[in-house]
C-alpha positions as CSV (number, residue, x, y, z in Angstrom):
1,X,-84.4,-98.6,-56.5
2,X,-80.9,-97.3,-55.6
3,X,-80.4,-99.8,-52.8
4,X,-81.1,-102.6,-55.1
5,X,-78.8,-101.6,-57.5
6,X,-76.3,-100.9,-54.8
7,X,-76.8,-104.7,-53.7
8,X,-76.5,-105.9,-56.9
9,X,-73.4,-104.4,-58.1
10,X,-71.8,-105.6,-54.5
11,X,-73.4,-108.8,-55.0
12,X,-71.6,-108.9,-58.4
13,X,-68.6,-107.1,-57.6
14,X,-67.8,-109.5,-54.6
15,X,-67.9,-112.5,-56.8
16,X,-65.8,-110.9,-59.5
17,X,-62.9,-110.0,-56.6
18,X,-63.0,-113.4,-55.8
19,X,-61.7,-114.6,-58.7
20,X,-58.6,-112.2,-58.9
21,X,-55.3,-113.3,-59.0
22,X,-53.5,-111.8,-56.1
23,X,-49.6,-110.7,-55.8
24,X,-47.5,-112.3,-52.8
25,X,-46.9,-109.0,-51.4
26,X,-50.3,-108.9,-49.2
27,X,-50.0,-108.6,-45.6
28,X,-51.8,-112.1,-44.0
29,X,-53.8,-111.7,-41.1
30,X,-52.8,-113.1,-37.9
31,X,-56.5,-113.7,-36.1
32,X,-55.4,-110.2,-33.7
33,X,-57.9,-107.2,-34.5
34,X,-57.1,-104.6,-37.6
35,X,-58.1,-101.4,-38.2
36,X,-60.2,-100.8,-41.4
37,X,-58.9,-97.1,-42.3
38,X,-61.1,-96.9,-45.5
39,X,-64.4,-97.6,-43.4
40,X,-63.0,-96.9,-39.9
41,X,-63.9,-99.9,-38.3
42,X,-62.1,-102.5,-36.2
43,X,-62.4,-106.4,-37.2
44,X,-60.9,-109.6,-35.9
45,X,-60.4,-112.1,-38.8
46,X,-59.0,-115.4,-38.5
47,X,-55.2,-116.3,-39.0
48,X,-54.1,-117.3,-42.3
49,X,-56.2,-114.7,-44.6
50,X,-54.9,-112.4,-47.0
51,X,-55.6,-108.6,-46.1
52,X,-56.4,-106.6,-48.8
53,X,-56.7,-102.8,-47.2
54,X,-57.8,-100.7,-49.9
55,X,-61.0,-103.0,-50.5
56,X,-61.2,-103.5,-46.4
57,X,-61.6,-107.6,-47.4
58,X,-60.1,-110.4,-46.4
59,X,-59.4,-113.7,-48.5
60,X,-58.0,-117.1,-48.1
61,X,-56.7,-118.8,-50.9
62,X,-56.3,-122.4,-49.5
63,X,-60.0,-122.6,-48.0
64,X,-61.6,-120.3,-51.0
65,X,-63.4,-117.9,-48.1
66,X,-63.5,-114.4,-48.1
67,X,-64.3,-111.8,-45.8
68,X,-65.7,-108.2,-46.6
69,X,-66.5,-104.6,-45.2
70,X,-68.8,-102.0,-46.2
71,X,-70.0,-98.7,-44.8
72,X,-72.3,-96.9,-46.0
73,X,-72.9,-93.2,-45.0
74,X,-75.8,-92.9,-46.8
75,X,-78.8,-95.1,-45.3
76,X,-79.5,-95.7,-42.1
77,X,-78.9,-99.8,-40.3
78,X,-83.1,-100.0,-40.1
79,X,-83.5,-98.8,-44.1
80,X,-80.9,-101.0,-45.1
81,X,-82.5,-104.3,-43.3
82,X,-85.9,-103.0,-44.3
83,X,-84.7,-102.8,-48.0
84,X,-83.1,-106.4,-47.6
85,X,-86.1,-108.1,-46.5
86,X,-88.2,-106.9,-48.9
87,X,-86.2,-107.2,-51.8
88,X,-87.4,-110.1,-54.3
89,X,-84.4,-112.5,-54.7
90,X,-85.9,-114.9,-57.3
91,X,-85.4,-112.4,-59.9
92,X,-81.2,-112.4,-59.6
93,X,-78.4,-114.7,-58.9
94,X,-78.9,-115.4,-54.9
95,X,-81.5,-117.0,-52.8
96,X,-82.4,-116.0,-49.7
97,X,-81.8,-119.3,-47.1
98,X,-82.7,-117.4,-44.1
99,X,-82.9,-113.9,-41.8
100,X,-82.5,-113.7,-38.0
101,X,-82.2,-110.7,-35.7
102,X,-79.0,-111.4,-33.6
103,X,-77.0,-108.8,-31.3
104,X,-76.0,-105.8,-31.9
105,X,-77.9,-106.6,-36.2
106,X,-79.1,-108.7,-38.7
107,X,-77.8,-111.6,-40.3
108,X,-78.6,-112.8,-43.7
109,X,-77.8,-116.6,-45.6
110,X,-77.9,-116.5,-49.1
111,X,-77.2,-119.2,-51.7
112,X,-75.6,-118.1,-55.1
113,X,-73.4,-119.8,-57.5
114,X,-70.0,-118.8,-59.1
115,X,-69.2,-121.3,-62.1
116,X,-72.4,-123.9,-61.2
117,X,-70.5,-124.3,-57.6
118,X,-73.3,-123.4,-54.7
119,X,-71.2,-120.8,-52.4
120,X,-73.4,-118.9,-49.7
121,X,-72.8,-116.0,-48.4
122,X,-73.4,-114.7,-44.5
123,X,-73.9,-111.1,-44.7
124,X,-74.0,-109.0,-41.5
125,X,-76.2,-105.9,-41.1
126,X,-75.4,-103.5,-38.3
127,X,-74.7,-99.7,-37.4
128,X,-76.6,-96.8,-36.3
129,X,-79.8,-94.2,-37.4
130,X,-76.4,-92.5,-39.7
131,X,-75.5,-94.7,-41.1
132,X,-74.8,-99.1,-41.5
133,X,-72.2,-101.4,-42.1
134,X,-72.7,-105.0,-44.0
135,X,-69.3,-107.4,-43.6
136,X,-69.7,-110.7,-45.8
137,X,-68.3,-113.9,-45.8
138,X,-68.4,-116.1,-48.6
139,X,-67.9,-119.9,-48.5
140,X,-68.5,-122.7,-50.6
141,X,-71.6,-124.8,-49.4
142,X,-70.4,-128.1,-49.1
143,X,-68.1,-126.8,-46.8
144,X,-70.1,-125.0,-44.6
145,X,-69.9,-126.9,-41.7
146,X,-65.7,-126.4,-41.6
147,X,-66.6,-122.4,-42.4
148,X,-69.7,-120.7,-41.3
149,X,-69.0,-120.7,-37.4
150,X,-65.5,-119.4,-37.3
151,X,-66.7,-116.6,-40.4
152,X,-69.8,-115.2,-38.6
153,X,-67.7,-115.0,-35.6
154,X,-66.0,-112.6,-37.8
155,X,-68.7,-110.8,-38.7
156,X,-69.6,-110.5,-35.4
157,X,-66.5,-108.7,-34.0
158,X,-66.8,-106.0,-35.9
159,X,-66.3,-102.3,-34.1
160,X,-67.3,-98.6,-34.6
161,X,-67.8,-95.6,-33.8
């Protein structure tokens, strides 16, 4: 029951951030690799993105995407995935589109919407028997063809200890 209420208030939380105004004074990415000091991880976003450190996320104004990190110490990679693909989506905001298996995790498509506009989200599942991460991207639909590849790629190039 914890893990669902964890997943919900991120869920939630997430699309909340995304509508924050942000101050000029934010670092923008480059597309090199950055350190994640509040979740000690490494990950190589794309050029152009605003970095916000002290919520380890990522967020372009001009294309409306955003990229997030997570770690949690407290569940293992398997219990978390486990948890996700039991978990009954009809009952909240998001759909579940689809769930793979890929390298080195799991990758999971939802469909939600923020102000009747369909946006999915791509969340990543990965980590250890100690403990997982879960890095998001968020994207409106209709533009998931210009997005998804280039974000998931993100995902993907995560790195930990």
């Amino acid at each position: 029951m914890k893990v669902y209420l964890y997943i919900y208030l991120l869920l939630v939380s997430l699309t909340t951030f995304g509508q924050s105004k942000l101050s000029q004074e934010k670092v923008m990415t480059n597309g090199e690799e950055l350190y994640l000091q509040y979740v000690d991880a490494h990950i190589t976003p794309p050029a152009g993105y605003i970095f916000m450190e002290d919520y380890s996320s990522f967020l372009d104004q001009k294309t409306q995407t955003s990229i997030s990190v997570v770690k949690d110490e407290r569940m293992s990679y398997q219990a978390f995935v486990d948890n996700m693909l039991k978990k009954d989506y009809t009952i909240g905001n998001a759909e579940l589109l689809s769930h793979e298996k890929v390298e080195k995790g799991y990758l999971f498509t939802f469909l939600f919407r923020i102000n009747n506009l369909p946006v999915e989200r791509v969340v990543f599942v990965t980590g250890t028997e100690n403990f997982c991460y879960w890095v998001t991207a968020n994207y409106k639909q209709k533009e998931k063809e210009k997005y998804a590849k280039l974000l998931k790629e993100t995902l993907y190039s995560i790195r930990y200890k």
